[in-house]
VOMARSE-507887 format. One line per 10 residues: number of its first residue (from 1); their letters; for each residue z, x negated, y negated of N, C-alpha, C. Coordinates in pm, whole numbers, padded with zeros to 5 digits. Each point is the difference from the previous one (the first is absolute). Layout:
REM residues N
NUM	A	Z X Y Z X Y Z X Y | ...
END
This chain:
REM residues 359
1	XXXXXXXXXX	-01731 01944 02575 00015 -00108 -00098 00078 -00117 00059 | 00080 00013 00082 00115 -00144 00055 -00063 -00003 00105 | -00131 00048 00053 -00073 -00094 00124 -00053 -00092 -00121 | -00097 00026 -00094 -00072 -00044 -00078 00054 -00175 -00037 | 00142 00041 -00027 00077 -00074 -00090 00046 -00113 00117 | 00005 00051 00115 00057 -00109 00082 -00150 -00064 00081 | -00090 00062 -00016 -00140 -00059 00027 -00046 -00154 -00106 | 00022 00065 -00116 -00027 -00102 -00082 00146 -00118 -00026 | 00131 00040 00014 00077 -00106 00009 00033 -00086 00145 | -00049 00065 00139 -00011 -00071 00097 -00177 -00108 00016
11	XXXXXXXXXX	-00069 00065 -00120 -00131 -00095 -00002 00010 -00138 -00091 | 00107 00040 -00117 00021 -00095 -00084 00098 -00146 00130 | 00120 00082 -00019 00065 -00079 00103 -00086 -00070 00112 | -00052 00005 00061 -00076 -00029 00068 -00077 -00093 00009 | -00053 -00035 -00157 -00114 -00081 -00041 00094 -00105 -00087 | 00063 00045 -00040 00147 -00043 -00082 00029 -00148 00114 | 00042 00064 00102 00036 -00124 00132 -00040 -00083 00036 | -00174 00026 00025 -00072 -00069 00011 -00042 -00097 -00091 | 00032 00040 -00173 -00070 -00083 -00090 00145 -00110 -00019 | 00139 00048 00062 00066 -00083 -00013 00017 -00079 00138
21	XXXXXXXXXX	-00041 00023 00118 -00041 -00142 00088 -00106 -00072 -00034 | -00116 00049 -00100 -00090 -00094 -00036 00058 -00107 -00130 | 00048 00093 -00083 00114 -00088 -00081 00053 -00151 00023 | 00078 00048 00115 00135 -00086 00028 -00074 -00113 00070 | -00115 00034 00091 -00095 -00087 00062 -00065 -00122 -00062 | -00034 00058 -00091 -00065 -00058 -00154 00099 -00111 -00073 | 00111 00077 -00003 00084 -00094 -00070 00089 -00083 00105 | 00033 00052 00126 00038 -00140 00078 -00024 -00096 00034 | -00155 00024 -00012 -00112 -00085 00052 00002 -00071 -00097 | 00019 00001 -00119 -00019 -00118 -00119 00136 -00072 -00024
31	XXXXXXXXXX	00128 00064 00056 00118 -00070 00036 -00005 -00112 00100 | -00020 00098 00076 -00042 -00088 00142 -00033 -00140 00030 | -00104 -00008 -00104 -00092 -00115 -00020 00087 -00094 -00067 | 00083 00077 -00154 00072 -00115 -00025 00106 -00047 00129 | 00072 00085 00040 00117 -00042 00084 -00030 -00076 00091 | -00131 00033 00084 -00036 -00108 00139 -00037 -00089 -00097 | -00027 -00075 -00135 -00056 -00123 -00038 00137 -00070 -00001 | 00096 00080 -00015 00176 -00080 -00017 00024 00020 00155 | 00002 00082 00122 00099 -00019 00060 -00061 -00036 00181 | -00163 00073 00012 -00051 -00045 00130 -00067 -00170 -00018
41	XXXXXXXXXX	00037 -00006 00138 -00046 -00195 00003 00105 -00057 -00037 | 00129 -00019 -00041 00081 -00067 -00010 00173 00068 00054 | -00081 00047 00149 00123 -00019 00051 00070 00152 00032 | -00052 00110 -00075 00070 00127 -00022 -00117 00056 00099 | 00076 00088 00115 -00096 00076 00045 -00072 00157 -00069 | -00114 -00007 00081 -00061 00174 -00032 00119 00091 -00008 | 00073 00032 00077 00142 00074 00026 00069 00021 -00196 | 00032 -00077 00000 00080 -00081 -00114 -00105 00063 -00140 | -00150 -00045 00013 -00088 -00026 -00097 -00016 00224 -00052 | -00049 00058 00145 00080 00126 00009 00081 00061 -00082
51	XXXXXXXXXX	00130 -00021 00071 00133 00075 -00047 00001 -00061 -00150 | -00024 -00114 -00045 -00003 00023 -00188 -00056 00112 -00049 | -00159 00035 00081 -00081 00067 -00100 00035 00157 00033 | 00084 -00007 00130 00007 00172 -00022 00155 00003 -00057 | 00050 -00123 00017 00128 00043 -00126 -00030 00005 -00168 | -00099 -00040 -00044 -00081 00006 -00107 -00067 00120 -00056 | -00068 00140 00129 -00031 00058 -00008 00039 00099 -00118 | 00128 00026 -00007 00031 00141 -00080 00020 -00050 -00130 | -00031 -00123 -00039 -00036 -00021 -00151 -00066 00046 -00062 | -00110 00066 00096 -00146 00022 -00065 -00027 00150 -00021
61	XXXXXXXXXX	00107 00082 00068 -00005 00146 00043 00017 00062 -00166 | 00066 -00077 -00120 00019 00092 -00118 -00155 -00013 -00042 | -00047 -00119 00008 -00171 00044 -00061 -00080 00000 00078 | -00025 -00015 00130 -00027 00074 00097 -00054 00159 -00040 | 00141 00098 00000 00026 00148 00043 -00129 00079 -00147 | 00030 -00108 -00162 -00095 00101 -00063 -00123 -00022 00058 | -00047 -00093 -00022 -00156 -00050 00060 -00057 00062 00058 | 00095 00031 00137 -00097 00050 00085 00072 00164 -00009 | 00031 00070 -00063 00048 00116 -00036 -00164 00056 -00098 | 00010 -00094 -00129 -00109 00059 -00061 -00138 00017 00047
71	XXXXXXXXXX	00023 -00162 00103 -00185 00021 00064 -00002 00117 00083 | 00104 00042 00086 00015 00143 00122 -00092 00092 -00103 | 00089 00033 -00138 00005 00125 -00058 -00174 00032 -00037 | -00096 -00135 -00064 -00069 00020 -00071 -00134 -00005 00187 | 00013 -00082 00083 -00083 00036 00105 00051 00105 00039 | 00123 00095 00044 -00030 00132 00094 -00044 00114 -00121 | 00010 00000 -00176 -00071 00120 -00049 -00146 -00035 -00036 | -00033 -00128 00004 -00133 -00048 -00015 -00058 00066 00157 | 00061 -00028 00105 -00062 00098 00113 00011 00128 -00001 | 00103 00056 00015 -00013 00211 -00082 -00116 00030 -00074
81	XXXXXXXXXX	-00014 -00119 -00075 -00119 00050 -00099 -00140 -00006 00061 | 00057 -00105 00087 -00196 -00020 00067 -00011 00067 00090 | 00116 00050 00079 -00015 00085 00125 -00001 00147 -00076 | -00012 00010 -00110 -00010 00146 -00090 00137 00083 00048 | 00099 -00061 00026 00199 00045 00039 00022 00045 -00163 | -00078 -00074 -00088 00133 00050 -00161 -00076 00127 -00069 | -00167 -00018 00069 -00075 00144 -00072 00060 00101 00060 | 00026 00002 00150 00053 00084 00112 00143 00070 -00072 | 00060 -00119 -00022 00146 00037 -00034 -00014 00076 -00173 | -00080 00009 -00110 -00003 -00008 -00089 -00056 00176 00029
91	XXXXXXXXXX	-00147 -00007 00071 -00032 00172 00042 00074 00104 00042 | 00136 -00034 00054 00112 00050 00063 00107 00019 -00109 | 00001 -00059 -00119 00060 -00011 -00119 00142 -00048 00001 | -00050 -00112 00067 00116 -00141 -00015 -00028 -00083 -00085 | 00069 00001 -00078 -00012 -00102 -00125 00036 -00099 00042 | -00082 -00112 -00100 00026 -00140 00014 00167 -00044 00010 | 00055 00043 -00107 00128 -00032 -00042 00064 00052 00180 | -00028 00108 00059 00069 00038 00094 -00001 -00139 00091 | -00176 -00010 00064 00016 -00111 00034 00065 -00161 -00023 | 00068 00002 -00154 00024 -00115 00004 00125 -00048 00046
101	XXXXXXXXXX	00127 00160 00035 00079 -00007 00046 00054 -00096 00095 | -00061 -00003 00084 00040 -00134 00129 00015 -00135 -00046 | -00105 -00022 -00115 -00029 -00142 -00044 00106 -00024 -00129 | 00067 00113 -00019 00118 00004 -00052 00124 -00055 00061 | 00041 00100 00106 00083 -00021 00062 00007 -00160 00063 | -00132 -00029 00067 -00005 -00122 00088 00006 -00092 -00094 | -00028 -00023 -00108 -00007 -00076 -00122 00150 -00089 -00028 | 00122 00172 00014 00121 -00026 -00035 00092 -00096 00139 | -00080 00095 00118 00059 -00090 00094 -00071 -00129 00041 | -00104 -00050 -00028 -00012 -00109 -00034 00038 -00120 -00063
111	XXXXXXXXXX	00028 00058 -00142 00091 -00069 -00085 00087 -00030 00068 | 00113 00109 00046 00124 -00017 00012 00006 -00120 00153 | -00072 00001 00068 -00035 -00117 00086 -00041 -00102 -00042 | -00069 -00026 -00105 -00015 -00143 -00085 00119 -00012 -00065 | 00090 00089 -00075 00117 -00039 -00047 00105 -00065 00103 | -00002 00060 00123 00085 -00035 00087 -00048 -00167 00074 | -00096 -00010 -00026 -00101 -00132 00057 00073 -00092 -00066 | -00019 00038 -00167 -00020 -00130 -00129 00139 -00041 00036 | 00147 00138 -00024 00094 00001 -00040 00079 -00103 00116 | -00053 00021 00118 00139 -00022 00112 -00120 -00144 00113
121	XXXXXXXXXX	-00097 00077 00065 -00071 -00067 00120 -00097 -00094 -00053 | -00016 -00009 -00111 -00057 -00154 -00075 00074 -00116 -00027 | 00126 00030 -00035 00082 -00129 -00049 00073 -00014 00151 | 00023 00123 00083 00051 -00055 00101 -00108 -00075 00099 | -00143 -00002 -00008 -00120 -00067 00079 -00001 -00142 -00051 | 00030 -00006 -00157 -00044 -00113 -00103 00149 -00141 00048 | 00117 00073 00023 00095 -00059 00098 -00038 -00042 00118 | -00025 00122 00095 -00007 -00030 00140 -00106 -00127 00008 | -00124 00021 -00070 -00124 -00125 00021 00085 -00146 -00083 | 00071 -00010 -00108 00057 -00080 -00037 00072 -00112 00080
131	XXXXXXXXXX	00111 00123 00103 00087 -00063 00068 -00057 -00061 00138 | -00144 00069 00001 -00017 00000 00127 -00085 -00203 -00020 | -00111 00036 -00099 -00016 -00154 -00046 00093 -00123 00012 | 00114 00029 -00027 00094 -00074 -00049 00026 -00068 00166 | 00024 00127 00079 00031 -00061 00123 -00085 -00061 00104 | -00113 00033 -00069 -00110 -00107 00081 00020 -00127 -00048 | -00010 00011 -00165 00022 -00141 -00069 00107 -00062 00077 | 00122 00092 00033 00127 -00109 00077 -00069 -00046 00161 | -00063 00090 00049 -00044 -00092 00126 -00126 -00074 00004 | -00095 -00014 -00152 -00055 -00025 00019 -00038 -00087 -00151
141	XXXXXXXXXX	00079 -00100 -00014 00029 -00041 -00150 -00128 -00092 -00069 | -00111 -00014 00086 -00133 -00045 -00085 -00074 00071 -00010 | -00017 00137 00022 -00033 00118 -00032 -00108 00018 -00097 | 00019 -00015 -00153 -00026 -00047 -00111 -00091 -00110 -00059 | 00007 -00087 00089 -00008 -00146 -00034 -00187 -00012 00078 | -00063 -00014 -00112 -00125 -00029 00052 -00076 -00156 -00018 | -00058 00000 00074 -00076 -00184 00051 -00090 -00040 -00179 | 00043 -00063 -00055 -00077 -00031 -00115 -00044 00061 -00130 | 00177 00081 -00004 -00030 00106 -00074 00124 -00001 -00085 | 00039 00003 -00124 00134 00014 -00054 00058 00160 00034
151	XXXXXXXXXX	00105 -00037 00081 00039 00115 00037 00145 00050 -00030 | 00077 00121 00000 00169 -00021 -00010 00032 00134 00131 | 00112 -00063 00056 00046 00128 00040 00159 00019 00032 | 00091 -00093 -00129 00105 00026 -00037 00034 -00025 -00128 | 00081 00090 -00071 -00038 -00044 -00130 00073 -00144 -00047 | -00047 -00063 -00091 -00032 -00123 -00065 -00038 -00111 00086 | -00053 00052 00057 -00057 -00100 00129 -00207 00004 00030 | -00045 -00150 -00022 -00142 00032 -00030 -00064 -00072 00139 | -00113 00023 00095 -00014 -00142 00097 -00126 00011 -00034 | -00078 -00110 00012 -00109 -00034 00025 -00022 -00089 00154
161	XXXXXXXXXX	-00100 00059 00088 00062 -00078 00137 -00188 -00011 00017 | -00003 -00134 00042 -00172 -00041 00064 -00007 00060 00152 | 00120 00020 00083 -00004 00045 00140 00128 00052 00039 | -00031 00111 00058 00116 00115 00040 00000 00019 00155 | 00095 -00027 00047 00025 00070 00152 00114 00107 00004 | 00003 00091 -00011 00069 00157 -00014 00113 -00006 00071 | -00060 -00009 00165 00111 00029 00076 00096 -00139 00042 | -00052 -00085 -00068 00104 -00101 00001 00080 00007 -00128 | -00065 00074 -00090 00083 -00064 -00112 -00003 -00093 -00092 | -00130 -00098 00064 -00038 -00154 -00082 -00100 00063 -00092
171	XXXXXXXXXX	00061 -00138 -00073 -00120 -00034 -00138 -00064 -00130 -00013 | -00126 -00018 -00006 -00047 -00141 00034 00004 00016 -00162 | -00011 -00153 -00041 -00025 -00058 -00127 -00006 00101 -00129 | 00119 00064 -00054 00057 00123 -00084 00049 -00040 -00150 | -00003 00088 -00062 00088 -00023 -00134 00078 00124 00012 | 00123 00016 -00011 00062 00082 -00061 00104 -00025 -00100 | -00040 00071 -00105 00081 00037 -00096 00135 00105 -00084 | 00121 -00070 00006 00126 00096 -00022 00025 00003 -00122 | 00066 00099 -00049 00055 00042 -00151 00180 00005 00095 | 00039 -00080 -00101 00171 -00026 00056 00067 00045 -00099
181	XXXXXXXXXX	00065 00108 -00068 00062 00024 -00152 -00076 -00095 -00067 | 00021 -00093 -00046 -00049 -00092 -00117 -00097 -00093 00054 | 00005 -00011 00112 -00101 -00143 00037 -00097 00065 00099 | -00114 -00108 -00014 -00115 00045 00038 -00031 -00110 00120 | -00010 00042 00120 -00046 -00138 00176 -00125 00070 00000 | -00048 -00142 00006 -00124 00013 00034 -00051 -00086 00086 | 00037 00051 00167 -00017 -00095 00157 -00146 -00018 00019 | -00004 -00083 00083 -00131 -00023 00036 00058 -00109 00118 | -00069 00064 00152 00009 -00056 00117 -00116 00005 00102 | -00016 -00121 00057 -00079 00027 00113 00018 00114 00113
191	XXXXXXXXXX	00141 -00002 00029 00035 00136 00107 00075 00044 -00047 | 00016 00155 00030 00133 00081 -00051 -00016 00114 00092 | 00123 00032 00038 00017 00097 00057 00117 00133 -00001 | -00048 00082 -00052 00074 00144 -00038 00051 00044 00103 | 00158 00044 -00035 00078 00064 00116 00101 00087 -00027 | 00058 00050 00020 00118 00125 -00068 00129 -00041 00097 | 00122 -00018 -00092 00104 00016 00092 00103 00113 -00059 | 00002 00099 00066 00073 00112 -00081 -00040 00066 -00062 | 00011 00039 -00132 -00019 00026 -00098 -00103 -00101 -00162 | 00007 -00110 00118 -00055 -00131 -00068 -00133 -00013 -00021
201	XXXXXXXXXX	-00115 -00058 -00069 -00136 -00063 00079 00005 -00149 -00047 | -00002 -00111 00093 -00004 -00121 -00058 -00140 -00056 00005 | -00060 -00090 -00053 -00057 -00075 -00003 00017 -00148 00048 | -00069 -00057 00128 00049 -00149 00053 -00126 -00062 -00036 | -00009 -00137 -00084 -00111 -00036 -00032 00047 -00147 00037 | -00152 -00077 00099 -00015 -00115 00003 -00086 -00079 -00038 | 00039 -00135 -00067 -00072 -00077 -00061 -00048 00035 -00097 | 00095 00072 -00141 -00031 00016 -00086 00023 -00072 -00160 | 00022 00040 -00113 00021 00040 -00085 -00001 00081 -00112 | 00109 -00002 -00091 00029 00089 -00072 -00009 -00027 -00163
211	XXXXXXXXXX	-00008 00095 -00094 00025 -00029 -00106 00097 00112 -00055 | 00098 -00069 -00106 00083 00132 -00028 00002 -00018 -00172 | -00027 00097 -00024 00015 00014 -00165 00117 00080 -00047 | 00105 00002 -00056 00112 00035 -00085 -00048 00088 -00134 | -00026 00096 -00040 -00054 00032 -00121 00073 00019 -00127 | 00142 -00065 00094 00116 00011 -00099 00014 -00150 -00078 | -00060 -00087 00088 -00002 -00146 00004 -00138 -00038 00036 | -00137 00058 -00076 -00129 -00047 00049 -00043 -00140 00009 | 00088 -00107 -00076 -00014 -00152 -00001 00044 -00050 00138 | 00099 00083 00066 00041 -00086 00110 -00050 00052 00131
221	XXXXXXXXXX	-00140 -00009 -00003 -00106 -00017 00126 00064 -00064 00109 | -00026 00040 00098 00062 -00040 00143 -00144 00017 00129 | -00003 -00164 00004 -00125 00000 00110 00077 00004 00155 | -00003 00064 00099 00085 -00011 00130 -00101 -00065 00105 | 00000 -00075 00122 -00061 -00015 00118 00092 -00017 00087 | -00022 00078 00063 00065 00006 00152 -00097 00010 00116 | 00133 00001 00122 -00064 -00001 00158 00051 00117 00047 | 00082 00078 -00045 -00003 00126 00073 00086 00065 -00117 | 00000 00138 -00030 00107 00074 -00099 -00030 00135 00042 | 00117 00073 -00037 -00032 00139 00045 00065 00087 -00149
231	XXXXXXXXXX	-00084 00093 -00046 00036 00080 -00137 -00007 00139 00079 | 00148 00071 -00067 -00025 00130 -00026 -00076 00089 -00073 | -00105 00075 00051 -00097 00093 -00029 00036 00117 -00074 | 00089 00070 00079 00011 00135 -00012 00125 00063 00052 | 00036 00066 -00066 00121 00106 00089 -00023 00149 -00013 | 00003 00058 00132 00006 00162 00005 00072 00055 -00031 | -00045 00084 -00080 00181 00062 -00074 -00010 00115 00135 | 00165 00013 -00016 -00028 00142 00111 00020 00089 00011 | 00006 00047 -00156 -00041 00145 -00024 -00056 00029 -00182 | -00165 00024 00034 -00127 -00038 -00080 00073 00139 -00096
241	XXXXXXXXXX	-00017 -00039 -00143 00025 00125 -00091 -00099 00087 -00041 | -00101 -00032 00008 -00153 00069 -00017 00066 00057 -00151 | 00010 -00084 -00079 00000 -00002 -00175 -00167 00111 -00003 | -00123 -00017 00031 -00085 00029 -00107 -00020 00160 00043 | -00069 00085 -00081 00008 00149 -00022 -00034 00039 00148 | -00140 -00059 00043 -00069 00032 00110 00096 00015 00121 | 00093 -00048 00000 00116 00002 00131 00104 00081 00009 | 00001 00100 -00082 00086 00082 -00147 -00007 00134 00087 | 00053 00056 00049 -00040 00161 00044 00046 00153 -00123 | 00003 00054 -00005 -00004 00077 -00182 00174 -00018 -00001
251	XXXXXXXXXX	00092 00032 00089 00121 -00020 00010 00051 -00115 -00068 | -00053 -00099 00045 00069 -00139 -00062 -00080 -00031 -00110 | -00083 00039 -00054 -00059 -00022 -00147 00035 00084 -00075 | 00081 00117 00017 00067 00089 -00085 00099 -00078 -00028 | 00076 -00043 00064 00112 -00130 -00020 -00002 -00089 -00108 | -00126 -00001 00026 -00029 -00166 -00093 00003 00091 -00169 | -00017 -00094 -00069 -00008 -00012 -00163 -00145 -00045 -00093 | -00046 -00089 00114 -00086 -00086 -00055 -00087 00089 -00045 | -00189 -00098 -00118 -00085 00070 00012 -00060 00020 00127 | -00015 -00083 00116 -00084 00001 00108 00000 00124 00046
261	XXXXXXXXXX	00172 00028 00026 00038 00133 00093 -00074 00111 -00089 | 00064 -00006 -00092 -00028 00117 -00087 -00169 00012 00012 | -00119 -00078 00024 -00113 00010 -00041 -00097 00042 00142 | 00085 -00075 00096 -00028 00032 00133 00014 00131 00035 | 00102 00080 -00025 00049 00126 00073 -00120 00053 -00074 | -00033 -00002 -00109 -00104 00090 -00093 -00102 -00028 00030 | -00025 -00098 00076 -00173 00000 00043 00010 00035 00105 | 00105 00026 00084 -00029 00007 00140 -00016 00149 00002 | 00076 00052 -00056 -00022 00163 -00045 -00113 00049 -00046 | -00056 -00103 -00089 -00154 00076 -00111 -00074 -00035 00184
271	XXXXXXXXXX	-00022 -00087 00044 -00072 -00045 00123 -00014 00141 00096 | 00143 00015 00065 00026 00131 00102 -00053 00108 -00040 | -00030 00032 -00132 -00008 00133 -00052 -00179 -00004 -00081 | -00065 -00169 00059 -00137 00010 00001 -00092 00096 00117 | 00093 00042 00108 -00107 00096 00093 -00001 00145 -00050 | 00070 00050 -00092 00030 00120 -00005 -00103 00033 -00148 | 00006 -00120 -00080 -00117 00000 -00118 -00138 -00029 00026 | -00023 -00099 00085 -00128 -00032 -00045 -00068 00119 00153 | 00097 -00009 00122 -00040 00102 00034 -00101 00144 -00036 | 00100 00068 -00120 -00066 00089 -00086 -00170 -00018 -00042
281	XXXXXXXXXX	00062 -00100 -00065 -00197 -00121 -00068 -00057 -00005 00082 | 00007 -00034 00141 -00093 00002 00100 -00015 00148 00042 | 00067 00122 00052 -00054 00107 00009 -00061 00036 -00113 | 00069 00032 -00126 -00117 00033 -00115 -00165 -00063 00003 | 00022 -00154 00006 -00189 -00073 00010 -00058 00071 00113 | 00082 00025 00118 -00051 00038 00174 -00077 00145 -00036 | 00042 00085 -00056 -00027 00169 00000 -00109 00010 -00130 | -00024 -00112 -00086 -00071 00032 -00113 -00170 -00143 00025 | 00036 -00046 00104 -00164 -00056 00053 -00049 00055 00084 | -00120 00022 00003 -00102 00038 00063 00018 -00048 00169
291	XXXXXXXXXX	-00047 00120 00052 00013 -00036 00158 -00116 -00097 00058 | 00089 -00070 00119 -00092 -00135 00048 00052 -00113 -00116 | 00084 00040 -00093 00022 -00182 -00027 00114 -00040 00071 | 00035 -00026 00084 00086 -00072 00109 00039 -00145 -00082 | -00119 -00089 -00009 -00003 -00129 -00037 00033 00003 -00160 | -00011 00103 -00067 00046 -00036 -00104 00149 00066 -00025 | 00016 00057 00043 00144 00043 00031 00116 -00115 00039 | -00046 -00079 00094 00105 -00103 00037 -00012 -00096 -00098 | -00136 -00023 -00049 00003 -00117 -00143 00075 00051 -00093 | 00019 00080 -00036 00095 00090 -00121 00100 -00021 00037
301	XXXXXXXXXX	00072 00023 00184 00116 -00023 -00005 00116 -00099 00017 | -00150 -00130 00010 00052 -00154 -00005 -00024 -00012 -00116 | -00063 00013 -00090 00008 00038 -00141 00088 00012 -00066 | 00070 00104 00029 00138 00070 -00007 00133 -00111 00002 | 00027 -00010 00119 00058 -00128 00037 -00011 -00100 -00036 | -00105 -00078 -00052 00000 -00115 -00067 00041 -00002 -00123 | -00068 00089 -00089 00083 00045 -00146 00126 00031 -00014 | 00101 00083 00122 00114 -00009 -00064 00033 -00066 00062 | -00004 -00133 00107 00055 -00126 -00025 00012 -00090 -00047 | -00153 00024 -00108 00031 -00132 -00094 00073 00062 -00157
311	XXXXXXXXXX	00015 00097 -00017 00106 00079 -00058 00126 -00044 00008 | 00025 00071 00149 00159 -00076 00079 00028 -00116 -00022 | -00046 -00105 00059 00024 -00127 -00058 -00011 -00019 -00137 | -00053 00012 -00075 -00025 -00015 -00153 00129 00028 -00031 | 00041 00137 00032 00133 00055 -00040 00112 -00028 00022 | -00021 -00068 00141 00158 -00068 00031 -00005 -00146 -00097 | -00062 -00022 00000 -00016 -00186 -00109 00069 00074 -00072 | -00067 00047 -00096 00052 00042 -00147 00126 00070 -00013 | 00067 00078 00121 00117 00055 00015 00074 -00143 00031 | 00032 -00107 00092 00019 -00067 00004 00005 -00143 -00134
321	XXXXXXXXXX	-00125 00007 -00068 00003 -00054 -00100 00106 00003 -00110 | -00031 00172 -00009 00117 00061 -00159 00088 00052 00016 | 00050 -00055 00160 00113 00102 00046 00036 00177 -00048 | -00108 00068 00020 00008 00102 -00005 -00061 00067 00139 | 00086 00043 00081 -00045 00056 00156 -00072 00167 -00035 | 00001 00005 -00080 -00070 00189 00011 -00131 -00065 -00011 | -00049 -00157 -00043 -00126 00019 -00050 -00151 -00010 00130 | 00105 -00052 00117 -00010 00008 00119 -00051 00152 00048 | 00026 00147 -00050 -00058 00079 00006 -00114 00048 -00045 | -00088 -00119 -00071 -00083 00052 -00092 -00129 00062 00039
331	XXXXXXXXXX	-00038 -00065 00154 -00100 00036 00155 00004 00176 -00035 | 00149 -00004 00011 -00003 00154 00071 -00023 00100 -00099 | 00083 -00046 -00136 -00052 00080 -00092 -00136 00051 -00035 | -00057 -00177 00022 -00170 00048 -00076 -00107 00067 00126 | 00039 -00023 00143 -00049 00059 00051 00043 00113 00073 | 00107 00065 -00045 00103 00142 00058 -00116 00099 -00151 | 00000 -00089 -00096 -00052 00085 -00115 -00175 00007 00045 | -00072 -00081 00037 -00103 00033 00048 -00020 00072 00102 | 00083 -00001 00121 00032 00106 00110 -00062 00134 -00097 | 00147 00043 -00050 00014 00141 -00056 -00155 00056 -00064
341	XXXXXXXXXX	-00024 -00094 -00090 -00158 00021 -00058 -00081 00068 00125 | 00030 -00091 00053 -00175 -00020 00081 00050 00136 00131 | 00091 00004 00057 00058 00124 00069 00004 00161 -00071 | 00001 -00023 -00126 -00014 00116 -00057 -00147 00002 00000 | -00069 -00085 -00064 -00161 00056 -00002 -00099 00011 00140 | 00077 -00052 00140 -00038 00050 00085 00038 00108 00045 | 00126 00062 -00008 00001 00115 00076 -00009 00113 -00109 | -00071 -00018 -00106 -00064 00084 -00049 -00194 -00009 00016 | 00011 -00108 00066 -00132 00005 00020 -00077 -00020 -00159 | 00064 -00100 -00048 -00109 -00044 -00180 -00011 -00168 00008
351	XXXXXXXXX	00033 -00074 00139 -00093 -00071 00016 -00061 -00037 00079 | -00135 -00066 -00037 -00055 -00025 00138 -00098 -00196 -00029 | 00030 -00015 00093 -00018 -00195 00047 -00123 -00015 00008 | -00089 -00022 -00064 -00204 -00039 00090 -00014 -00126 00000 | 00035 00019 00165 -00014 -00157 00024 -00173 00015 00103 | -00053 00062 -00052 -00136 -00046 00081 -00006 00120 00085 | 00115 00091 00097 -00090 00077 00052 -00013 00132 -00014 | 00009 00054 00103 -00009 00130 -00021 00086 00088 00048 | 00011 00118 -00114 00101 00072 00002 00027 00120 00099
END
């Protein structure tokens, strides 16, 4: 029986790995795309463009780990079945339920690796890529700033620029726009050129003007023209508080009071403890279809996955909405309760799936 058991949890695992390098592939690749549209061509090397995205990486490992947990489970018993392994095991008088043992166990240690993902190596990735941005932005402060495009990439600060040279720093014929506490500049220069001193980013603009609005005093409009002026942009603080949940590791959101904390820790939990449920749902569908459906097996178990994420999300809104964080569990409930169903009537063998073939 524990060859059996480590046959089928070294096959799960296995496929498990693989469906999570296809995963992560999938989803870097659509990062990717955004990040090189912000950071290659203006100045940041491949090197640089890199080390963001594999400091980015372990964001993805809490929904990552179910995904490709449930697809393992429902392709290696959809194969037992076609390779005739569960009639084999069943003539020998191994019950289903025996077999489902592994997909038990691996279920829990799965979870407990998405818990450890959500809880600690996500908010610390969601930092590391943060800080790591930040310090390109310092060596590389037009970053952001695209040719004919309203763009921002400090806050209250807007540019619109007809021509960009990166590694100089210039701006041919630009608008940018500042929010000052109460008053509103609104420059406009033939040249300008972005530069950092310190902790600083200034703005040097020639042959411009300005307009400044007071919103405390909107009557007293102020038209400016000048030949050269230089405005402060920006200052680096130098040490970032990462206020929002996502930067939060379960330690320091136990701390907190707020609803956020409180709503966060509870989804991140119903989340971790999605491989160990829907898991189940996918071996139960896997052992009760007909052998040779391969292809419908994996549709069921993106299936799977898509439904309780739009669950998940649904649930965090509305937990978030009515400040009530349990309601954030509601994924797991309704599908921990379909688990049980559908696991009991398979390993009693009272149901069975006709999806077209044969049994």
């Amino acid at each position: 029986m524990k060859v059996l058991h480590r046959y089928i949890a070294f096959e799960i695992t296995r496929v498990a790995a693989l469906s999570s390098a296809l995963f992560l592939f999938v989803i870097l690749m659509d990062r990717a795309s955004t990040i090189a549209e912000t950071v290659l061509g203006k100045g940041v090397s491949f090197l640089d463009f890199l080390s963001v995205l594999a400091k980015g990486l372990p964001a993805f490992l809490g929904i990552v780990i179910p995904m490709s947990f449930v697809l393992s489970v429902v392709i290696v018993f959809i194969g037992m079945n076609s390779n005739n392994e569960l009639t084999a095991a069943k003539s020998c008088g191994i019950s289903l339920k025996e077999l489902s043992k592994p997909v038990s166990l691996l279920g829990l240690i799965f979870s407990l690796l998405s818990f450890y993902s959500l809880m600690f190596l996500a908010p610390k990735s969601n930092v590391a890529m943060k800080r790591e941005l930040e310090e390109l932005l310092r060596k590389k402060i037009t970053l952001s700033i695209t040719e004919k495009r309203f763009s921002s990439n400090f806050p209250g600060v807007t540019f619109y620029v007809e021509k960009l040279y990166p590694e100089k720093g210039l701006l041919v014929n630009f608008m940018a726009s500042l929010q000052k506490k109460e008053k509103l500049v609104t420059a406009f220069g033939r040249r300008g050129f972005l530069r950092t001193k310190g902790d600083t980013v200034f703005l040097d603009i020639e042959d411009g003007s300005a307009q400044v609005v007071d919103w405390k005093k909107p009557k007293e409009f102020k038209f400016i023209k000048f030949k050269s002026y230089t405005v402060e942009l920006y200052k680096f603080t130098r040490k970032e508080r990462f206020k929002a949940a996502k930067y939060k590791t379960l330690f320091q959101l136990l701390k907190e009071r707020d609803k956020e904390a409180r709503v966060a820790v509870v989804k991140r939990t119903a989340l971790a403890f999605a491989s160990l449920i829907v898991g189940i749902i996918g071996f139960s569908i896997a052992v009760s279809i007909p052998r040779g459906s391969i292809g419908v097996g994996v549709l069921i178990s993106l299936l799977l996955i898509v439904l309780y994420y739009i669950l998940y999300t649904f649930s965090k809104k509305v937990a978030l909405k009515t400040g009530q964080p349990l309601l954030a569990l509601l994924p797991d409930v309704v599908f921990g309760a379909a688990a049980l169903l559908l696991y009991k009537l398979a390993v009693s063998e009272r149901i069975r799936i006709n999806v077209g073939a044969r049994w």
